[in-house]
C-alpha beads as a LAMMPS data file, in Angstrom:
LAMMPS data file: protein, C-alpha beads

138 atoms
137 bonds

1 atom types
1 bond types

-500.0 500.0 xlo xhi
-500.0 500.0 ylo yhi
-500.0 500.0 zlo zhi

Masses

1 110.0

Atoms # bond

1 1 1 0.000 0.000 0.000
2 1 1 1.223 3.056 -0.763
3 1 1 0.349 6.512 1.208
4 1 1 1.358 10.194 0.502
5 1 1 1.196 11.803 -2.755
6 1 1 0.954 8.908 -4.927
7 1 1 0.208 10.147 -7.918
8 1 1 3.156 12.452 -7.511
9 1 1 1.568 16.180 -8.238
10 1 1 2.264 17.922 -5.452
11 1 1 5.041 16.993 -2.451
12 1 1 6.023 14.027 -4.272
13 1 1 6.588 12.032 -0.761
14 1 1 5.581 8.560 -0.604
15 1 1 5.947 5.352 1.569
16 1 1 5.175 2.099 0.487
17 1 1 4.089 -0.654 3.069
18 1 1 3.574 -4.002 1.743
19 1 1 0.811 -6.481 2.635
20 1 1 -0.462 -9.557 2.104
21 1 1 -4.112 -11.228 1.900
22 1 1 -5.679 -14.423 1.531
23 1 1 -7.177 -13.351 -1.711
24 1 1 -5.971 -11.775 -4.254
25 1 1 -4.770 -7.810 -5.375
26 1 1 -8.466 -7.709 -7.551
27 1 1 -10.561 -8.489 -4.201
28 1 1 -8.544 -6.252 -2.142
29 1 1 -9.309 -3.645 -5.091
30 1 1 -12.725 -4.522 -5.085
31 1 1 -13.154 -3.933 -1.116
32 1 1 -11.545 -0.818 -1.032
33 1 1 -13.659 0.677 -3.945
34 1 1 -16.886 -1.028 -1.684
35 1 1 -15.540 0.633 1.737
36 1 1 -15.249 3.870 -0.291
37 1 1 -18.637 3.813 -1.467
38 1 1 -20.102 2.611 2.079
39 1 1 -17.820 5.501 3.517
40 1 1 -19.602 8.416 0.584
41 1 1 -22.954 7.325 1.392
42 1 1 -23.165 6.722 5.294
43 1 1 -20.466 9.282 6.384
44 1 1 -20.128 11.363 3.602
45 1 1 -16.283 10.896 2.921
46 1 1 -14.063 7.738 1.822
47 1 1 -10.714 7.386 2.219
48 1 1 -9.291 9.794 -0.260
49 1 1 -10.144 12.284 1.950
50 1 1 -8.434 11.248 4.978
51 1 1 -5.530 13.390 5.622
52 1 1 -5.814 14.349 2.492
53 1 1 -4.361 18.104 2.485
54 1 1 -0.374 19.518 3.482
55 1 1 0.060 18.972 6.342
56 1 1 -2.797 16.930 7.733
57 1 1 -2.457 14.387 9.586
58 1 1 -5.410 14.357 11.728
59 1 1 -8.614 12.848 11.399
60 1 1 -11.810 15.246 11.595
61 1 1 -14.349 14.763 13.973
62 1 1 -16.178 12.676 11.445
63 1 1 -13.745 10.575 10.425
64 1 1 -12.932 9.841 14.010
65 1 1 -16.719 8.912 14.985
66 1 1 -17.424 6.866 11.848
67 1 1 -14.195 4.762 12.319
68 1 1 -15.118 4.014 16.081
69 1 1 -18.843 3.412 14.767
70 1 1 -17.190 0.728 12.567
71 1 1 -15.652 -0.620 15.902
72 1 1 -11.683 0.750 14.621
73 1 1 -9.341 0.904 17.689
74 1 1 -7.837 3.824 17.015
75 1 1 -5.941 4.219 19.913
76 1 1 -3.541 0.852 18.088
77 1 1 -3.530 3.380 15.525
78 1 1 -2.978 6.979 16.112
79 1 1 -1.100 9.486 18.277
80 1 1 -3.834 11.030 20.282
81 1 1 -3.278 14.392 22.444
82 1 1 -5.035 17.065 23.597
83 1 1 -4.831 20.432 21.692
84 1 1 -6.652 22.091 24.737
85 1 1 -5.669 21.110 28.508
86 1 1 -8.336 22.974 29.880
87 1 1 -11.050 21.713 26.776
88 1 1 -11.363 17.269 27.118
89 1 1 -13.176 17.927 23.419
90 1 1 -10.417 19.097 21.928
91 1 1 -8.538 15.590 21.652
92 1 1 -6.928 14.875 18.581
93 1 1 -6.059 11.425 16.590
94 1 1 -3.108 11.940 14.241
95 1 1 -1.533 9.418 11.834
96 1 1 1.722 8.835 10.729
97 1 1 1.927 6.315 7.730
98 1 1 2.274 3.330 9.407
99 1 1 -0.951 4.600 11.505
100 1 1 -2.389 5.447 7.937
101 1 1 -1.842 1.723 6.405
102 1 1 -2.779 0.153 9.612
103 1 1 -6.257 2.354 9.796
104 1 1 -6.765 1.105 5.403
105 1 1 -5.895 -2.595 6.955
106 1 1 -8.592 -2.624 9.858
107 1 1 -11.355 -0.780 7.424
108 1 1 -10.189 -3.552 4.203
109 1 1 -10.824 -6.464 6.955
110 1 1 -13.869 -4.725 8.057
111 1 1 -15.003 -4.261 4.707
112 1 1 -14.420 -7.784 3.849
113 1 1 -13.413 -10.208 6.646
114 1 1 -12.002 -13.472 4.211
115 1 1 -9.386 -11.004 2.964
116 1 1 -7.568 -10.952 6.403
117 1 1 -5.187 -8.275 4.968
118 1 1 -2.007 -7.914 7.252
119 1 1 1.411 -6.358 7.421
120 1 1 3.926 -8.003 5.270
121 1 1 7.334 -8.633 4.334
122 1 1 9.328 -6.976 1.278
123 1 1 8.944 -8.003 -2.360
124 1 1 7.603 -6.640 -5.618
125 1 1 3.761 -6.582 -6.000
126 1 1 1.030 -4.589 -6.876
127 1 1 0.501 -1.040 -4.854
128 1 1 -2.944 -0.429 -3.750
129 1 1 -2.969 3.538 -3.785
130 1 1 -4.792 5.107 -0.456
131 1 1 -4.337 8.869 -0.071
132 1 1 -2.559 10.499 2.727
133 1 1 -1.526 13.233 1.001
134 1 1 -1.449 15.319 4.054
135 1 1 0.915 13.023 6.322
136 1 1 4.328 14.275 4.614
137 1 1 5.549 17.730 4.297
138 1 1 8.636 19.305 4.502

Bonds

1 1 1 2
2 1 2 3
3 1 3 4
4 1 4 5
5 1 5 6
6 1 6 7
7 1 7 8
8 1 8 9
9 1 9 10
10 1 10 11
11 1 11 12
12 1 12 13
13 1 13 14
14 1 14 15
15 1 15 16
16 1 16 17
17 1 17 18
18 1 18 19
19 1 19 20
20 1 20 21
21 1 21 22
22 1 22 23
23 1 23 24
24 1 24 25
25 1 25 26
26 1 26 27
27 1 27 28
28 1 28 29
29 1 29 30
30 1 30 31
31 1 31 32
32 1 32 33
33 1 33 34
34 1 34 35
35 1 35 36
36 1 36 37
37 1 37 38
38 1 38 39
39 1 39 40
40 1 40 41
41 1 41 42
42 1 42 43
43 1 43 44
44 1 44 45
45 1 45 46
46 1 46 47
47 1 47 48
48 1 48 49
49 1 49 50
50 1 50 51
51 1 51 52
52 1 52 53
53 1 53 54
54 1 54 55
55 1 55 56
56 1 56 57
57 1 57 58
58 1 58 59
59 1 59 60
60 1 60 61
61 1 61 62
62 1 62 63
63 1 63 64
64 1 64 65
65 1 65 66
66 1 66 67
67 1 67 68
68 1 68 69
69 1 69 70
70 1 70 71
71 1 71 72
72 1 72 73
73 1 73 74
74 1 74 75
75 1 75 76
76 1 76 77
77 1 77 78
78 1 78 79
79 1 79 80
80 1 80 81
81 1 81 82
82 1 82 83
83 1 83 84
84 1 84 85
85 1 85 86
86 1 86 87
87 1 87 88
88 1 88 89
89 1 89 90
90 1 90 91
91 1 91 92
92 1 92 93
93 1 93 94
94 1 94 95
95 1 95 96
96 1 96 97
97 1 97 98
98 1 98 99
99 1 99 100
100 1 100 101
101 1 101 102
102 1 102 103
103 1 103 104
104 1 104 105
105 1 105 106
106 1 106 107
107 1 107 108
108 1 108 109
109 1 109 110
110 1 110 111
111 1 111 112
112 1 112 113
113 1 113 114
114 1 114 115
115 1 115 116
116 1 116 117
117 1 117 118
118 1 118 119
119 1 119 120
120 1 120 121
121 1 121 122
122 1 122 123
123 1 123 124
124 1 124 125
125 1 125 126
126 1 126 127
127 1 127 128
128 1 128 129
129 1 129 130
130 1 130 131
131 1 131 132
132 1 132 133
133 1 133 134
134 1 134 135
135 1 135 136
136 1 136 137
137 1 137 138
């Protein structure tokens, strides 16, 4: 999986983590296009706009709800803080890009259990592209 500016049009800062699954790249495909589609219509964003601007690396409000709605444990996942001391709603979940795979990984096996996607060891395969743009900048 591949996260940052994959397409290579803006920062040009990538970082490729490779994965494996019980099935193959076209079902993995085919769940993240589903997820993305469940995402538009229940929550009104999919993953392309998840930290999807310079310099964000934080989840909305949202994004944050719908992902614990979907029973994500984001606290495996992101660094969370408080902006605010004195404010307890002002907590924040930020991603780095291992956060940002991990987060595509739990929504893929949520979207479609049998794929049992998973961190994985180095070789050449096919790059599933997932946004991020927002988690590198200079």
């Amino acid at each position: 999986m591949t996260a940052g500016d994959w397409s290579n049009d803006g920062h040009g800062q990538t970082e490729t983590q490779l994965v494996h699954t019980d099935l193959t790249y076209a079902d993995v495909e085919t769940a993240f296009a589903a997820l993305n589609t469940m995402l538009k219509s229940k929550y009104k964003f999919t993953m392309k706009d998840v930290c999807c601007n310079y310099e964000d690396n934080k989840l909305t409000d949202e994004q944050r709800d719908a992902f614990i709605e979907m029973g994500i444990d984001l606290t495996q996942l992101c660094e969370i803080y408080d902006e605010d001391d004195e404010n307890e709603d002002d907590i924040v979940y930020a991603l780095d890009s291992t956060g940002f795979v991990d987060l595509a990984i739990a929504l893929l096996n949520f979207q479609n259990p049998l794929l049992n996607v998973r961190q994985g060891k180095a070789s050449k395969r096919k790059q599933l592209n997932i946004g991020g743009y927002g988690l590198f900048w200079l």
